[in-house]
Every structure is written in structure tokens, then in C-alpha cells.
N, C-alpha and C positions, 0 to 999 in steps of 0.2 A: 239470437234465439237459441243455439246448439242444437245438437241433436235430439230429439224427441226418443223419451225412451219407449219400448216396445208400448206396454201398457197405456202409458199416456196417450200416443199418438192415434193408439184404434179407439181409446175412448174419446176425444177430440174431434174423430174424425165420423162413429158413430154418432155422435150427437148434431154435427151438423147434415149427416145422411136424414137420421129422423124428423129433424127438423124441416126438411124440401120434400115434397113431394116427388119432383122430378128428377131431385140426386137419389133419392131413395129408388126409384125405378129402375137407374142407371146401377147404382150398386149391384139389387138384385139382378141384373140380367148379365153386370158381369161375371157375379157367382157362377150362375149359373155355366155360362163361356168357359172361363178359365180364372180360378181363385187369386192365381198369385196379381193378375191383374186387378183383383178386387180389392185386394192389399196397397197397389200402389196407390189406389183411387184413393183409399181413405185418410192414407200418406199425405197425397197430396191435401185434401181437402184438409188436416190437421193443422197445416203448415198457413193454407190460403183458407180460410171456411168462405169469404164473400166472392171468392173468382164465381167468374160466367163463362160460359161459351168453352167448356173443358173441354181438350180432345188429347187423344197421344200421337205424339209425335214421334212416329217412326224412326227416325233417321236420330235423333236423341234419347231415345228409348226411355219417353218418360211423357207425363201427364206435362201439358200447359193449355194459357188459359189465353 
């Protein structure tokens, strides 16, 4: 797959937020918290859009699912 470039990957990752209700909630309330972790969410979701059960894994310092 490569790297997603910037562009790509928040629109990828917008569209599957819009798409769920309860990603979309998650999104917004990370905004809200702290952005840059709203950035990885969408990251990730660009790369995975059908994962479930997302959480961040501290000790890897990154979204899994």
C-alpha cells in the first residue's frame, strides 16, 4: 500500500469517520482532548476503515484494533 500522502489519508480517513456514527463521535471528542491524537485516529482508520474495537496502545504509541 505505501505511505498515504498527507491529503489522501485525512480524506480516507474523513470519509470513513462520516460514514459511522460512533467513529464520528470518537473523532470529535478526540478533537476536542488533544488534535494530534485526532490525526492519528484518522491515520489509522485510512489505512484500516473496517477495524472495530479501536483503542491506543500506550506502550506502542499507536491506534490498534
Amino acid at each position: 500500500m505505501g505511505l498515504l500522502k498527507n491529503k489522501n489519508w485525512k480524506e480516507k480517513g474523513l470519509k470513513v469517520v462520516n460514514g459511522h456514527k460512533g467513529k464520528r463521535a470518537v473523532y470529535e471528542s478526540y478533537q476536542d482532548k488533544d488534535p494530534n491524537m485526532a490525526e492519528e485516529y484518522l491515520k489509522f482508520l485510512a489505512k484500516q476503515p473496517d477495524a472495530v474495537y479501536i483503542s491506543w496502545d500506550k506502550a506502542k504509541g499507536r491506534f490498534v484494533a
